[in-house]
C-alpha positions in Angstrom: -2.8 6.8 0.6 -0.1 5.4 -2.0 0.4 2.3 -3.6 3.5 1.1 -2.0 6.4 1.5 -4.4 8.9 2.0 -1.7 9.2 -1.7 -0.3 10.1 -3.0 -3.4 13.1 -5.1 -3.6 14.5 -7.5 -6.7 14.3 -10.8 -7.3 17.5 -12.4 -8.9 15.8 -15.5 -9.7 13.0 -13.7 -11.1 14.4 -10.8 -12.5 11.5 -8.5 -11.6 10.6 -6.2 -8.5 8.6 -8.0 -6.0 6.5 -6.7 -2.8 6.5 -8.6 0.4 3.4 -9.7 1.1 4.7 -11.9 4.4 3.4 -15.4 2.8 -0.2 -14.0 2.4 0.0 -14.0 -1.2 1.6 -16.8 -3.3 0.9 -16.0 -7.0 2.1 -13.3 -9.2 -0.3 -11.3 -10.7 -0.5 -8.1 -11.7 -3.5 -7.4 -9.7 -1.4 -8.1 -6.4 -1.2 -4.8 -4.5 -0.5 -2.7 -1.4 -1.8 0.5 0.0 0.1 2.2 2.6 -0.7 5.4 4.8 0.8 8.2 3.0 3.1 10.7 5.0 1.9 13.8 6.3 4.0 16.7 4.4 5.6 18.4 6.9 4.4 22.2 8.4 5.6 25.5 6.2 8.3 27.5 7.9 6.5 29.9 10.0 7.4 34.1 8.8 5.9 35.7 11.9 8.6 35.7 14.6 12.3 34.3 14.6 11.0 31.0 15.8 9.7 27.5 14.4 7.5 25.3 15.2 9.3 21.7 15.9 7.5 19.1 13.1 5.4 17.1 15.1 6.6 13.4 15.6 5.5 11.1 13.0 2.5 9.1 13.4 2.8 5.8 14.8 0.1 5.2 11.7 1.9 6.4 8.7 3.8 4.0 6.5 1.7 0.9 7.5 0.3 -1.8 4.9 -3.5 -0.6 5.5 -4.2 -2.9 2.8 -2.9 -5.9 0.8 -5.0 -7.6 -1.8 -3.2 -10.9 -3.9 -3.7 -14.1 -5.9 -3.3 -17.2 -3.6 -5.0 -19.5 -6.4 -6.8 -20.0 -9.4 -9.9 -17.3 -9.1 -8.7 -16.9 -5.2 -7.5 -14.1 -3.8 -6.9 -12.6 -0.4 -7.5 -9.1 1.2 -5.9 -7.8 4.4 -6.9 -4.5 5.9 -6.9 -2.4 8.7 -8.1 0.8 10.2 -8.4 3.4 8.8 -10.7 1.6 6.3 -13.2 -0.5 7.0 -14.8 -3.8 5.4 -16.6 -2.4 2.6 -14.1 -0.1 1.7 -11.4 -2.1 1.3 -13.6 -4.7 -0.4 -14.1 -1.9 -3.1 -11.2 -1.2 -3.4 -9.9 -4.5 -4.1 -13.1 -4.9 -6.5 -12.1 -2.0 -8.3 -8.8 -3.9 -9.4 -10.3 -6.1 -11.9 -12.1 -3.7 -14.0 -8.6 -2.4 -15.4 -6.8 -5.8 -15.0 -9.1 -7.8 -16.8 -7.2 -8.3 -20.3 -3.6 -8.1 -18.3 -2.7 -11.6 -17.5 
């Protein structure tokens, strides 16, 4: 899993890079973050033989948001997630944010 760097876009008005969090998440903060499914590298080229392997086709999972965690309010944030991790991983996860953010904002 990566943080997702490559869904950034700028902001004119702004002047920053900016995620889209699809309306879920309405404050900036630099605790605001998403995770997404990381590609599988693909297969080394085979030595044995003249042929190769085709790369399989890419999984309908990889680059999905499999977690979005953002500032909505004052002390409110909210988490989205989906498989592959579950409720109390996510929750960590999103937990974990705070304990290097604290002094940030």
């Amino acid at each position: 899993m990566d943080k997702n760097a490559s869904a950034l876009s700028w902001h004119e008005q702004l002047q920053c890079w900016c995620l889209n969090f699809r309306g879920r998440v309405t404050v900036a903060s630099v605790k605001n973050f998403q995770l997404v499914a990381s590609r599988l590298p693909p297969p080394p080229p085979t030595t044995q033989g003249t042929t190769t392997a085709a790369p399989p086709p890419p999984h309908p999972e990889q680059d999905k948001v499999i977690l979005q965690f953002g500032k909505v309010g004052k002390d409110m944030f909210t988490m989205d997630y989906r498989y592959p991790l579950s409720a109390f991983q996510a929750f960590a996860i999103c937990l974990s944010s705070f304990d290097t953010k604290l002094a940030c904002e």
